[in-house]
Steps between C-alpha positions, in 0.01 A plus 500: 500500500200717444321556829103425475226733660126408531279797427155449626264757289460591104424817566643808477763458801503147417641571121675803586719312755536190271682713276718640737602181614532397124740785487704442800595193339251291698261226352142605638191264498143643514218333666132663475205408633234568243466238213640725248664860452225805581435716206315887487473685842423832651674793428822548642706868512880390461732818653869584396644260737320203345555578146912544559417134675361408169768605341789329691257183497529555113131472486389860396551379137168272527321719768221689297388821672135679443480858574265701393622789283450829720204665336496882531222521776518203692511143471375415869150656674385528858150429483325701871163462627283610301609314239749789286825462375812679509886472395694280746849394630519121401690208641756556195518861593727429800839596512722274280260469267423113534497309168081346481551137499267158557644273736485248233685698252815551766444113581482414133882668434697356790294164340637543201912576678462163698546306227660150565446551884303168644098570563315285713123594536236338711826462750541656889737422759353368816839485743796664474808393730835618485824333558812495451595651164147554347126445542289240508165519292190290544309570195179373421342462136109328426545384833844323438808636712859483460779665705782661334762690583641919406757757649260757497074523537331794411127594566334689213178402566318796647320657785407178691838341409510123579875503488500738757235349711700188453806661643483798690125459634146596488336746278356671770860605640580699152203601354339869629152501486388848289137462549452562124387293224586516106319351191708527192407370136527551105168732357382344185405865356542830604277700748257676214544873446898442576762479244674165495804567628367741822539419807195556764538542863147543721665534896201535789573428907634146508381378159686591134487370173791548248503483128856402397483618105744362265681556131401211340280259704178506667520683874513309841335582808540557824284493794556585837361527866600503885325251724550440868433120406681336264389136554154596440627639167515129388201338570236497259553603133754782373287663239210554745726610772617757316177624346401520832822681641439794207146507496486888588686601214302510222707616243515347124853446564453290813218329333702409188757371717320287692313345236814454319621250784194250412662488150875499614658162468733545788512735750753554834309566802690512815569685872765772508810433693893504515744245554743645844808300554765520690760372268423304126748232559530204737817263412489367142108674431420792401211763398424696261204736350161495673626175704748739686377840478145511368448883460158452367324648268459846558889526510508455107858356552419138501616395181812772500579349855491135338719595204732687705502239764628165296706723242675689844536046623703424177741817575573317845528230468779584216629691738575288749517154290662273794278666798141496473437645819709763406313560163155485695572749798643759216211416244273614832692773642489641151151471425311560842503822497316554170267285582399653900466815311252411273316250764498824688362732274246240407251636737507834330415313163219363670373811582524585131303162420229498731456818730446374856179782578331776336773737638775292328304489219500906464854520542565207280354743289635794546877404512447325191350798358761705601735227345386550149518853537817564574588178254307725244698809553812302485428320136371878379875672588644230300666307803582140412480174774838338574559192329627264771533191319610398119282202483205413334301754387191538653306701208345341228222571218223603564210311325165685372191399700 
């Protein structure tokens, strides 16, 4: 008999480990809040590790990457203070070369591999109780609840999980508090004077706006800023705090930003923090993606994580196909230590982001100058970049303004 898992999230963690199970030979059942499956999304860098995960999920088939061809000068600018531009190091100039990707494009593949797997939406579980053998699910749907039972939970359903609040305890025990804030959202045109597909980063002492330029679709932006008071970052209205938190930097690309977000029909506008725990499992429930681990955004390995994280559950949990606890503590042990380093070197990225004072925003500067240099000498002597995974290729046409 097929054992049955309850996967609480249709997101990226949420699909990714749905397919794993699926794999593993188990039936898996999703449950999402929202009334119906997101669509579109903020851009999204997906590293090696991710697109192998893509790959063994057998979803890199549907997953449509949108890099920018490299143009001979540059495709991304540092904009400084008096409002000139120069050649930059982008986000997808990192090493491993991450394939440019919307979150709804990645979301839209593993939608497309789940095929047959049961979708509830407008559905979230408000107790969980293990016994003997399996779990115990009170779910609730329009206000009508019904208690069913699975061998196996698992919370894909972000940051401020409720399966993990429902099992292993308050947010507030998990979740470190970054003093940082991010606004994230689709441009409907490109920042005039740029080409379409450039990318535009303007980085000042605690504030920074990004320009995430793409092959074939309209940019998305990024704006960000450290605060020593994040609850006061939600009263009021969004667009007028943040016209108010980059009011000294009057730059055209700032300004076309910002009144971009009064057009933009959805936007993401949250505090910074990651998700600390001390172990991802508890029994019969488990954790995965931004529910466990939450590296946040300036890590750029959310979405790899999430990939790598439910196609790394299927591989246990064949594994070890008569001992879940078994599967689980090898399905951690194995991934933990990808995931502290990145978490760790996630306040280096942020540094990269948002500077945290003028004298991290000259060496900001200058290392990243010295970067492209040296990046520059290398391309002229003909050396090539490693190629450290076969899948999905992250270059595609690039389109005429």
């Amino acid at each position: 008999m097929r054992k049955k898992a309850l996967v609480v999230g249709l997101g990226i963690a949420g699909m990714s480990a749905a397919i794993g199970l699926r794999q593993a030979g188990w039936t898996p059942v999703i449950v999402e809040r929202a009334p119906e499956r997101r669509t579109g999304g903020y851009f999204v860098g997906l590293f090696p590790q991710g697109r192998q995960a893509a790959v063994d999920l057998g979803i890199d088939g549907h997953l449509h990457t949108r890099n920018p061809e490299r143009a001979a000068g540059a495709n991304s600018w540092s904009v400084n203070r008096r409002g000139g531009r120069r050649p930059a190091l982008g986000f997808l100039d990192q090493p491993g070369e991450p394939a440019a990707v919307l979150r709804g494009d990645i979301e839209a593949a593993l939608w497309q591999s789940i095929t047959g797997v049961e979708v509830r939406f407008g559905t979230t579980p408000v107790e969980i109780t293990e016994g003997d053998g399996g779990v115990r699910v009170l779910l609730e749907n329009a206000g009508a609840r019904s208690r069913e039972d699975f061998d196996l939970v698992v919370g894909a359903d972000g940051m401020r999980s409720s399966v993990r609040r429902l099992v292993f305890g308050p947010h507030e025990d998990y979740l470190t508090t970054w003093n940082a804030m991010i606004c994230a959202f689709q441009l409907k045109e490109q920042v005039p004077s740029y080409a379409a597909d450039d990318s535009i980063i303007v980085a000042r002492a605690k504030r920074a706006v990004w320009v995430f330029g793409l092959a074939d679709h309209a940019p998305t932006a990024l704006l960000t800023y450290r605060t020593r008071d994040i609850q006061e970052q939600f009263g009021g209205s969004r667009v007028d705090r943040l016209r108010s938190v980059f009011s000294g930097m009057d730059d055209p690309v700032v300004r076309h930003v910002l009144d971009s977000l009064d057009q933009a029909p959805d936007h993401l506008f949250d505090s910074v923090h990651q998700v600390k725990m001390p172990r991802w499992s508890k029994g019969r429930v488990v954790l995965v993606g931004d529910a466990a681990w939450c590296m946040n955004l300036y890590s750029g390995m959310g979405a790899t994580s999430s990939l790598r994280g439910g196609a790394a559950l299927g591989v246990a949990l064949r594994e070890h196909p008569g001992d879940l606890a078994a599967a689980l503590d090898a399905w951690e042990a194995g991934l933990r230590p990808f995931i502290t380093k990145h978490q760790r070197t996630a306040r280096l990225k942020q540094q990269m982001f948002v500077p945290s004072s003028r004298r991290a925003e000259a060496l900001r500067s200058a290392l990243l100058g010295l970067a492209r240099r040296i990046r520059g000498r290398r391309r002229a002597t003909g050396a090539q970049p490693v190629v450290t995974s076969r899948a999905i290729r992250p270059r595609a046409p690039r389109r005429t303004a």
